[in-house]
C-alpha positions in Angstrom: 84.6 121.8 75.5 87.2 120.3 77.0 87.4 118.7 80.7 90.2 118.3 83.3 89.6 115.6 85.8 91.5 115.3 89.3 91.4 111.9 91.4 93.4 109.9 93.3 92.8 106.5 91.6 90.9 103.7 93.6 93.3 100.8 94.5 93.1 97.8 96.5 94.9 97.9 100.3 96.4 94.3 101.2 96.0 95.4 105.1 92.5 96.2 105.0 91.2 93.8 102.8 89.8 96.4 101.0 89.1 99.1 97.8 90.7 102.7 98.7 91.6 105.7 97.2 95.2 105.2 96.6 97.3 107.8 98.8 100.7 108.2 96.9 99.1 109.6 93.4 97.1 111.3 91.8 95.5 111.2 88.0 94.8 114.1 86.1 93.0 113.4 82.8 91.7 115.7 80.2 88.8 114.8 77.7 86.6 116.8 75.4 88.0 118.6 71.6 91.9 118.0 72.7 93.2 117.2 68.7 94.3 121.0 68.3 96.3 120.8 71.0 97.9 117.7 71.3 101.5 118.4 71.0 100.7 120.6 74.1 99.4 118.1 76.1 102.3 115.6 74.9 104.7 118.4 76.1 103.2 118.3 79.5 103.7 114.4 80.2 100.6 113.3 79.1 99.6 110.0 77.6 96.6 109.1 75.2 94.5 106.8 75.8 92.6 105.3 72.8 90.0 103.0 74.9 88.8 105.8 77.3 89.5 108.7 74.4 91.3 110.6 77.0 94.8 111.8 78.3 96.0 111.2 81.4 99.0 112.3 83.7 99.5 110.3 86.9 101.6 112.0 89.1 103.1 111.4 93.0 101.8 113.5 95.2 105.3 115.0 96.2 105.2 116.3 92.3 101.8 117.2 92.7 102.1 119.2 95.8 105.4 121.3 94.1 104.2 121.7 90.5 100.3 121.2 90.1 99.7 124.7 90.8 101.6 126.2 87.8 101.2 123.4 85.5 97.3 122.9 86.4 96.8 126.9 85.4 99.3 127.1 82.1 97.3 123.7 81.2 93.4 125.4 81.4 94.4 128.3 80.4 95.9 127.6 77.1 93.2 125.2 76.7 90.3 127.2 77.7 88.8 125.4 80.6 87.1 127.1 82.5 86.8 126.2 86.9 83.4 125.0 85.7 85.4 122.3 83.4 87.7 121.1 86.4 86.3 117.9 88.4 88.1 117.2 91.5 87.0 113.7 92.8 87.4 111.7 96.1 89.2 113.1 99.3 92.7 112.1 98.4 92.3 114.2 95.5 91.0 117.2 97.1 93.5 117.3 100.1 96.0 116.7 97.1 94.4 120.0 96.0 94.7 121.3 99.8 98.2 120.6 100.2 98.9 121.9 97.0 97.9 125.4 98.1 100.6 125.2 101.5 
């Protein structure tokens, strides 16, 4: 089974003094039986990476508001996820996925 994963990365703010969920991208990262489809996933931008055994795509939200629709479908549907394999995490992520939809 393969898994798609949506967040918006946490990062640290130098005004607050504090950890947030970083407001300019988001990562998408897919994990699971990937090796058949590979070059795909290459095609689409992503990157491997070994340590996590996963690939990821970090995009600006500007890119992710214009494309993520279309690329988010042709991605889980040629790979078989199903909306029970998507994860969206943290609230920059899902008004990422909000704003996506306007």
């Amino acid at each position: 089974m393969i898994t798609m994963t949506i967040v918006a990365e946490q990062v640290y703010d130098e005004v607050s003094k504090s950890v947030a969920e970083d407001t300019k991208n988001v990562t998408i990262s897919l994990d699971g039986d990937t090796y058949a489809h590979k070059d795909f996933i290459k095609s689409k931008g992503f990157m491997w990476d070994a340590d996590r055994k996963e690939w990821s795509f970090v995009a600006e939200r500007t890119w992710f508001k214009a494309n993520a629709y279309s690329t988010l479908r042709e991605i889980a549907k040629t790979l078989g996820i199903k909306s029970s394999g998507i994860i969206i995490s943290g609230t920059e992520a899902k008004e990422a996925m909000r704003a996506m939809d306007k």
